[in-house]
N, C-alpha and C positions, 0 to 999 in steps of 0.2 A: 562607512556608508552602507544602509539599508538595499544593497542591490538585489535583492531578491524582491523586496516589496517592490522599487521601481519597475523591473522586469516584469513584475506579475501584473501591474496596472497598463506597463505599456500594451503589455500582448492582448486584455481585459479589453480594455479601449480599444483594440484593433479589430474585436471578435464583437464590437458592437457597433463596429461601422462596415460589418460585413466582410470581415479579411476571410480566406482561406486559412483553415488550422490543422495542423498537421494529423489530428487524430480523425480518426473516420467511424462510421460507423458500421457494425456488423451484425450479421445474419446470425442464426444460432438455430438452423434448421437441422428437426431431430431431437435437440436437447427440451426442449419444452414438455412438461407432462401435463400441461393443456393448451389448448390454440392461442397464442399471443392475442392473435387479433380482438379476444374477448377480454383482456386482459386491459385495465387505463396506464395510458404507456407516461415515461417520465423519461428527463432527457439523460440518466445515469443512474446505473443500480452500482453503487459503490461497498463494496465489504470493505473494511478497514481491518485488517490483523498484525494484532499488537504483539514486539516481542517481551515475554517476560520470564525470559531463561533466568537462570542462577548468577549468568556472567555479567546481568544488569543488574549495578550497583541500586540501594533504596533511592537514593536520591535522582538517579537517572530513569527508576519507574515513576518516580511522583511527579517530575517535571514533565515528562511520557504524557503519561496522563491528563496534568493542566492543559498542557502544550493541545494536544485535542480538543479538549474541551472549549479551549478557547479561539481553536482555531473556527470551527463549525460554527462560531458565533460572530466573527469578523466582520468586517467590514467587503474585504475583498473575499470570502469567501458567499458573502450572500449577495454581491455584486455578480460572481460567477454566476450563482445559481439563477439568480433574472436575469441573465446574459441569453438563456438557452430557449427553447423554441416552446418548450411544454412550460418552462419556468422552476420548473418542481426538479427533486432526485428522492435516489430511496436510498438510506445509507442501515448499515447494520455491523456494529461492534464486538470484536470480538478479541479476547488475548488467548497466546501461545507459548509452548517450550517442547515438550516432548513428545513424540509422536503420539501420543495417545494423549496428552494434555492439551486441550482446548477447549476456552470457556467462554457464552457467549455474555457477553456483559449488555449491550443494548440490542434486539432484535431488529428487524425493518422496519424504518421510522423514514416517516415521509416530512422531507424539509421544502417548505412553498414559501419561507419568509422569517423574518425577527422572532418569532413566537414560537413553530413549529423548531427552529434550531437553538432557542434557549432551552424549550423542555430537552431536546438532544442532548445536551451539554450536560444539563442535571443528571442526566441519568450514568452516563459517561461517569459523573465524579463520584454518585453516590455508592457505588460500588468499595470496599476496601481494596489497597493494595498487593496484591502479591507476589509470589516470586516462584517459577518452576524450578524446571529440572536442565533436561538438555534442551539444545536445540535443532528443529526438524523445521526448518523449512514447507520442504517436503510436506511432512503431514501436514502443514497450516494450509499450502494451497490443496491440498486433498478435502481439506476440511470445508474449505471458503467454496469449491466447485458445485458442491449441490444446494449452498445453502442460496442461489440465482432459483433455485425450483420451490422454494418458499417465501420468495418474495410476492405481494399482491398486485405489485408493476413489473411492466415490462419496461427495461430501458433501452432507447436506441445505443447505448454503450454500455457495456460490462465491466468493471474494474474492478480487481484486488489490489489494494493498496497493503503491501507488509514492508513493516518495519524490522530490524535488528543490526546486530550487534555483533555480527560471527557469522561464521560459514556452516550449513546445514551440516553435521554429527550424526544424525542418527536417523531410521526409517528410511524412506526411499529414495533411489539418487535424485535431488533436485532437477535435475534436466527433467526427469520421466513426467516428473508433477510440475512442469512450466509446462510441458506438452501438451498432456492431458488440456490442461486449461486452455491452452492453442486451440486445440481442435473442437472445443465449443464455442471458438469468438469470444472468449475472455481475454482482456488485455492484465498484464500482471505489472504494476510499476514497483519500484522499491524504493526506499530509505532507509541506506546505509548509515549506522551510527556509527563514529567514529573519532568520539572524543576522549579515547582514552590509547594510551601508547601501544604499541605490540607487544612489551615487555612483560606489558600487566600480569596476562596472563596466557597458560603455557599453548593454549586452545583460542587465542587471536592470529590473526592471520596478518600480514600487509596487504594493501590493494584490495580492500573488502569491497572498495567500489569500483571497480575493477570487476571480481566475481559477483557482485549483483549484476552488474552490466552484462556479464557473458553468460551468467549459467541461471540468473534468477527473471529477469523481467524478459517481455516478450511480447508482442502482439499489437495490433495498430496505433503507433504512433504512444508505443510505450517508452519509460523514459526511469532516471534516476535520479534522486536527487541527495548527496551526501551530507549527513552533520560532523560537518571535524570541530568546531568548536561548541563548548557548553555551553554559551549564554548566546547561541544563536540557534538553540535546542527548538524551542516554541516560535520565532522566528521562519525554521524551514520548516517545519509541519505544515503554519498554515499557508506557505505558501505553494506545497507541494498539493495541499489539499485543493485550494483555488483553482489551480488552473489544473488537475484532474476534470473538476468539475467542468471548467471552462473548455475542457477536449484540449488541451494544449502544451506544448512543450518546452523543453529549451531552444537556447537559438542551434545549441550544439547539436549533430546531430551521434546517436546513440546506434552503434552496429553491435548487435545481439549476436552470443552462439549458433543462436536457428542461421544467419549468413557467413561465420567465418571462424573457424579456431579458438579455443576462449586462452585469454592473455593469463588466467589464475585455474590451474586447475579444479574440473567442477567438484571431484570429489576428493577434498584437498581437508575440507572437516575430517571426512570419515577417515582419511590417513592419520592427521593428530589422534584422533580420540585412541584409534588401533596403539599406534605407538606411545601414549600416554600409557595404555593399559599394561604394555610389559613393562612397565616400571617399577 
């Protein structure tokens, strides 16, 4: 059963008969390096950061990849975007691995309909595949934080959307860089991949959605959403993508580090990598 598509239509439908949605919108007073107000506002400035460490297989970056592209072109994903009050969003692409590797694949592309999110999609795929190093977290949100001060809209929401596969290894502890982004009204959600065993390999973790949950996402009416199996890869993309857009969440509710103990310690990479290295 497709439950994520029906979930993502029910909530859709409820956000267009006027329901209350759990995400909110936020102020970003200070952050701005020109007056919003002069700015044509949309109803979400979406970053998208992609992972593409070493520990994603070719195959799990190519379906990555589709998997976006085609979600930005959906059905429910451009349902979302007419859902909203301006109608429009500004989304901007980018992939990650290592603290210092990050590469922006599509810049701020403003999506208002069919047309505007098929050129998105093009550009998304025309790019080649690749493959980093480690993975930093961390740096991807360090990264995705000022690129809000080079978009030409302002959105009444802020979202980083990052993907991966593993728990932040390398550069800054992740809590410091979900904070950072807190404190300028960015909300950070994730999707945890997790279609492959812990066995794999020595630098996978258990409970990775778990540790997105406590030490990665954060901020209003942020949320998670996990891939455990393959072929429902492109499946939760666009539906995690929808209902970003659509401000909206799961029915379950999601208690962050920012309120309580995290269940997977946050700095649980950077112990592997330490102890991988005296070996």
């Amino acid at each position: 059963m497709r439950k994520y598509v029906w979930l993502l239509r029910a909530l859709i439908a409820g956000a267009l008969a006027g329901a209350n949605v759990a995400s909110t919108a936020v102020g970003n007073i200070g952050y701005q390096l020109v007056d919003k107000d002069t700015l044509p506002s949309v109803d979400a400035e979406l970053v998208i950061a992609v992972d593409v460490s070493y520990s994603m297989d070719e195959d799990e970056l190519r379906v990555q990849r589709e998997g976006y592209a085609q979600a930005v072109v959906s059905k429910e994903f451009l349902q979302a975007v007419k859902a909203g009050p301006k109608k429009r969003i500004s989304v901007t692409y980018f992939e990650w691995s290592a603290s210092d590797d990050q590469k922006i694949i599509v810049p701020w592309r403003l999506v208002d309909g069919p047309e505007s999110a098929d050129a998105l999609a093009a550009e998304i795929m025309q790019t080649p595949v690749r493959r980093g190093s480690r993975t930093s977290i961390s740096g991807a949100i360090h990264f995705a934080i000022p690129l809000f001060d080079q978009d030409r809209y302002y959105g009444l929401r802020r979202v980083i959307d990052i993907s991966g596969d593993g728990a932040n290894n390398e550069g800054s502890p992740v809590t410091k860089a979900r904070n950072a982004a807190l404190e300028k009204g960015i909300t950070i959600n994730g999707l945890p991949i997790m279609v492959k065993g812990p066995t794999v390999s020595m630098m996978d973790i258990d409970n990775l959605d778990l540790y997105y949950e406590d030490c990665v996402i954060g901020g209003p009416g942020s949320f998670m959403l996990a891939i455990k199996e393959r072929e429902k890869f492109k499946e939760a993309i666009r539906t995690k993508l929808a209902m970003e857009v659509a401000g909206l969440t799961p029915a379950y509710r999601v208690v962050s580090a920012a309120e309580t103990e995290p269940r997977v310690p946050c700095g649980i990479g950077e112990d592997i990598w330490e102890r991988r290295s005296r070996w």
